[in-house]
NUVEX-908640 format. One record per residue (C-alpha): residue in one letter; x, y, z. Coordinates in pm, whole numbers, plus 32768, in hexadecimal, padded with zeros to 4 digits. Example, Ala and Ser with C-alpha at 12.3 -4.5 7.8 and 13.67 -1.06 7.14 Angstrom:
BEGIN
A84CE7E3E830C/S85577F9682CA/
***
This chain:
BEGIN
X891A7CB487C2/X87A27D288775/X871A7C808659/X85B17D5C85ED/X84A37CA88510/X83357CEE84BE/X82297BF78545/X80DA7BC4848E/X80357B5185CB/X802E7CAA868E/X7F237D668579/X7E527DB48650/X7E9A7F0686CA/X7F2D7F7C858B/X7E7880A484D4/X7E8A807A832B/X7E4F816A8269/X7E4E80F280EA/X7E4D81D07FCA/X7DBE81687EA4/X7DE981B77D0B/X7C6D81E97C61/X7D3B81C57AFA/X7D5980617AA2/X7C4080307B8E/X7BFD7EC47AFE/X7D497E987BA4/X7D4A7F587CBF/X7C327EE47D2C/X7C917D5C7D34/X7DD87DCA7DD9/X7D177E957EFF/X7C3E7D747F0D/X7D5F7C737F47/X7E117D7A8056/X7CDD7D798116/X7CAC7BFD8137/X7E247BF78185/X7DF47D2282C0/X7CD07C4E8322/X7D4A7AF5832F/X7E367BA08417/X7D487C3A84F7/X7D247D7C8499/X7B7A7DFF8470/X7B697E748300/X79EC7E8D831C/X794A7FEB82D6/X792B8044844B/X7A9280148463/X7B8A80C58538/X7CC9803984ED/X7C9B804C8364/X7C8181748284/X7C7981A480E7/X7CAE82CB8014/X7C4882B77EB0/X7D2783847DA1/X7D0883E57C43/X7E5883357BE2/X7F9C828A7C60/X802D83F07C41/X7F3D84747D64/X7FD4835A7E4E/X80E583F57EEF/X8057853E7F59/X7F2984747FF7/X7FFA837180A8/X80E2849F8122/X7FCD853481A6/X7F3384038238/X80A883BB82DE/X80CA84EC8370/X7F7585158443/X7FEC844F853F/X7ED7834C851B/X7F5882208472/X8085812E84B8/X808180D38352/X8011812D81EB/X7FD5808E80D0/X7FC680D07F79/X7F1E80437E3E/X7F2C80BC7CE6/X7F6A7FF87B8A/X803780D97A56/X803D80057924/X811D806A77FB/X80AA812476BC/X811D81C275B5/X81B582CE7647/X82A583307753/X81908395783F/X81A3822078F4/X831682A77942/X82CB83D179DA/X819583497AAC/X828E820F7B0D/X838183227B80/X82E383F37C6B/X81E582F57CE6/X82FD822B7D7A/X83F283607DD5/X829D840F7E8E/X827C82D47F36/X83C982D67FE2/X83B984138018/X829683EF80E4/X832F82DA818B/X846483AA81D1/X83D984D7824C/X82C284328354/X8367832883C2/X823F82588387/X8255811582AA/X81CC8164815B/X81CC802C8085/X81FA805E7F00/X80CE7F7C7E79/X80AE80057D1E/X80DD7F147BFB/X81A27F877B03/X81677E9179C1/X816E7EB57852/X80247E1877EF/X7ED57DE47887/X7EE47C9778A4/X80497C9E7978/X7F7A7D967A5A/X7E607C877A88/X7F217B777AA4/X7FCE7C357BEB/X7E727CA47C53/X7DC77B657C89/X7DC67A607B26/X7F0D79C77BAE/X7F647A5C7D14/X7F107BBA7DB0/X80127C537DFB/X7F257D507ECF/X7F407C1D7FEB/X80957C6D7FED/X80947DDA8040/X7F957D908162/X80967CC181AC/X81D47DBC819E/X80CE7EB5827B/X80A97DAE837C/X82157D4F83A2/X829E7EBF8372/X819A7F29844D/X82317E418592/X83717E86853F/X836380118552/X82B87F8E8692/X83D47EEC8734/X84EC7F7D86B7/X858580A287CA/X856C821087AD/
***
């Protein structure tokens, strides 16, 4: 029996790409910021002259997949990342957003065969978003996390 698991030890060759959400950008922001100090407590250079770390900026959480598909599919990263934040309003726009966001994601995911991990908050006030973004945890330490783990995995398994 093979048993396959994810190590977070063996970062260092892994390429990232991370896609990021400029809406809700006082929470984006703080969740990039907590991915990166994740990728490089685990070894991976997240400086400017980096070659194992890329990030796309996008209008909106909506933008994500298409980005990350693209990203997935050059052929140049083990693993991508995304970050976006949709709060709830008024109106059923949050739905719709929530919706594709997370169906483009897996799509992308699907279709490459590259890890694409889902790192957009989906909250119904500000302060829920915050709270996941750095006042309580950040939860973008996590999905450096997921990245590192799914990016050995993919690594080891066969095929």
């Amino acid at each position: 029996m093979a048993i396959f698991e994810g190590r977070f030890t063996e970062a260092s060759g892994l390429r990232i790409a991370v896609v990021v959400a400029r809406f809700n950008d006082l929470v984006t922001t703080r969740l990039l910021s907590g991915c990166l100090d994740c990728l490089s407590r685990h070894g991976i250079d997240v400086t400017a002259s980096s070659s194992q770390l890329d990030v796309a900026w996008v209008p909106g959480s909506f933008e994500i997949p298409l980005v990350a598909q693209r990203l997935a599919a050059s052929g140049r990263y083990q693993v991508v990342i995304t970050l976006g934040a949709v709060i709830r309003g008024d109106t059923p726009h949050f739905d719709v957003v929530v919706a594709e966001a997370s169906k483009g994601v897996a799509a992308a995911a699907r279709e490459t065969g590259i890890p694409v991990i889902f790192g957009v908050l989906t909250t119904d006030t500000l302060q829920q978003a915050l709270e996941r973004a750095g006042i309580k945890s950040n939860l973008g330490w996590s999905y450096g996390l997921q990245a590192l783990e799914m990016g050995s995995l993919m690594a080891g398994l066969p095929g």
